[in-house]
C-alpha positions in Angstrom: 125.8 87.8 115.1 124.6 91.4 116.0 127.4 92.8 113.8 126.0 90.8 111.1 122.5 92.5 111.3 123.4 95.4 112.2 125.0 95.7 109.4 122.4 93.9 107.1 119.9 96.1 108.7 122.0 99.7 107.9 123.8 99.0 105.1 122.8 96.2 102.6 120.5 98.8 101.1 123.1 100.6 99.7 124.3 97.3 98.2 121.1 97.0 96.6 121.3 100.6 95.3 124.7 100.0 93.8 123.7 96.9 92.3 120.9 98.5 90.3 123.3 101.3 89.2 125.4 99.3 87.5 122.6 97.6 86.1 121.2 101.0 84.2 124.7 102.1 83.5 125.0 99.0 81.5 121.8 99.6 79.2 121.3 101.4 76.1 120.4 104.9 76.2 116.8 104.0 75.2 116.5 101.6 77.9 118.0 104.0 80.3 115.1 106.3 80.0 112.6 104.0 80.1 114.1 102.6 83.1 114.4 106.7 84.9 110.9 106.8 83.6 109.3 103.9 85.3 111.3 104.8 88.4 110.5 108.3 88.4 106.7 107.3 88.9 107.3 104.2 91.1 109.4 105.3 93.7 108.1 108.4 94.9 104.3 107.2 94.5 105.2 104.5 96.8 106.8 106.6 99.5 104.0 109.4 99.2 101.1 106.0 100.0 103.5 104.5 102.7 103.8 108.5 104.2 99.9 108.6 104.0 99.5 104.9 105.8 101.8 105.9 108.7 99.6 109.6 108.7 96.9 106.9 109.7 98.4 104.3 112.1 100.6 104.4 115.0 103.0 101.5 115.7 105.6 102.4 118.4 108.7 100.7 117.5 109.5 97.2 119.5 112.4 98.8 121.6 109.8 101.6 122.6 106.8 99.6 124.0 109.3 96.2 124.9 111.9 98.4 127.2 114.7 97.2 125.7 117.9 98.8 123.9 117.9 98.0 120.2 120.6 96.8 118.1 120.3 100.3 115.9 119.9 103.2 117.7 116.6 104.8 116.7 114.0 107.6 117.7 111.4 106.0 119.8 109.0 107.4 116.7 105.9 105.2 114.6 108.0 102.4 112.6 105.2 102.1 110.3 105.8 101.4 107.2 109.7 100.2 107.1 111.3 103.2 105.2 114.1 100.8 104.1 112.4 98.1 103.2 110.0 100.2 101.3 113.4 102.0 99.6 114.6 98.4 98.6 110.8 96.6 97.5 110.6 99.9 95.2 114.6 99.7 93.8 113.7 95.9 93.0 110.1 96.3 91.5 112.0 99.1 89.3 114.8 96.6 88.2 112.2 93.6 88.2 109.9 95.5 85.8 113.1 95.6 83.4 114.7 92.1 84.2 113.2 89.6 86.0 115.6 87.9 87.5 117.8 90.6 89.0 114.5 92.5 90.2 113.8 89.5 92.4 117.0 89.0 93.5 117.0 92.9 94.8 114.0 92.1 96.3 114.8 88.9 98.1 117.8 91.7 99.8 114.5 94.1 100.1 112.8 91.7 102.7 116.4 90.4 104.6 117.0 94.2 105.0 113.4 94.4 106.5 113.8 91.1 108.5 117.4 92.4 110.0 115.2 95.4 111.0 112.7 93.3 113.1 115.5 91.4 114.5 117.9 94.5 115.7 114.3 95.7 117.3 113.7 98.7 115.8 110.3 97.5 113.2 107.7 94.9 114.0 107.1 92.2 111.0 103.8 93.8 110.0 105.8 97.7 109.6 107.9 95.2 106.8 104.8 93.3 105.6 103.1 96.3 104.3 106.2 98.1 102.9 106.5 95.3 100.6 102.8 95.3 100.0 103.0 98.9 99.4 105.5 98.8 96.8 103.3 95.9 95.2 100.2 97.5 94.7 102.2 100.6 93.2 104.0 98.9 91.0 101.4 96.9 89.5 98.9 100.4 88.6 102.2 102.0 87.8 103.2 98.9 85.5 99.6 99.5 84.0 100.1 103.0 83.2 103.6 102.9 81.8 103.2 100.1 79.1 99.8 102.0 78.0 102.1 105.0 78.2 104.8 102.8 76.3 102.2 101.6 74.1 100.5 104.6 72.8 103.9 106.4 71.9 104.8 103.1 70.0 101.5 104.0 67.5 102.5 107.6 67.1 106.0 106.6 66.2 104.7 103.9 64.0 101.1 106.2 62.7 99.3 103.9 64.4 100.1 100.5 63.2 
């Protein structure tokens, strides 16, 4: 069972990476830019707010304050917010924004990465809570400001129509 997360918890992101990959590989070159473009705003926007809320709480990781060996082995640093669940909440909400059904697939795989984190000791529940939460909030004001973004290039294309 520990191979299982371990390897749920190190690698499944990737998995999740790949999958979105081949899911912009496979669009038209219109929707491909779109897609960059709403990822180019939603990713690093989340991990700049989840850098900022780790700037202003501490949370040893589990194995740190618990004295036990964890399942990954990890710097006894703040595991707040989970970088890889964050990483995999903001891959999904990029997909999800595009097609719904894939995007909440990816994020489904988003929260097991983050749960095989808690479980292989190296994050507390609330470090994966919050990256999910994270990515939420930015996607919805980023969601905001790309269709009025969308939306206002649609009227110059079409004079305003």
């Amino acid at each position: 069972m520990d191979i299982l997360i371990v390897f749920i918890a190190k690698y499944l992101i990737f998995v999740s990476a790949a999958i979105a990959v081949v899911f912009f590989l496979k669009q038209p070159r219109e929707k491909k830019k779109e897609i960059l473009t709403f990822a180019a705003m939603l990713l690093p926007v989340s991990y700049i707010v989840a850098k900022i809320a780790g700037y202003f709480y501490f949370s040893p990781r589990p194995f740190a304050v618990g004295n036990f060996t964890p399942l990954i082995s990890h710097a006894a640093d703040s595991g707040f917010p989970s970088d890889h669940t964050l990483l995999g909440a903001a891959i999904a909400m990029a997909i999800f924004h595009f097609n719904k059904k894939l995007g909440l697939f990816l994020f489904f795989l988003a929260i097991f990465v983050g749960l095989a984190r808690v479980l292989a000791g190296v994050h507390h529940s609330m470090d994966i809570v919050v990256s999910a939460i994270i990515v939420l909030i930015v996607y919805s004001i980023t969601f905001r400001r790309f269709d009025l973004r969308n939306e206002k290039y649609a009227q110059k294309r079409t004079g305003g129509k």
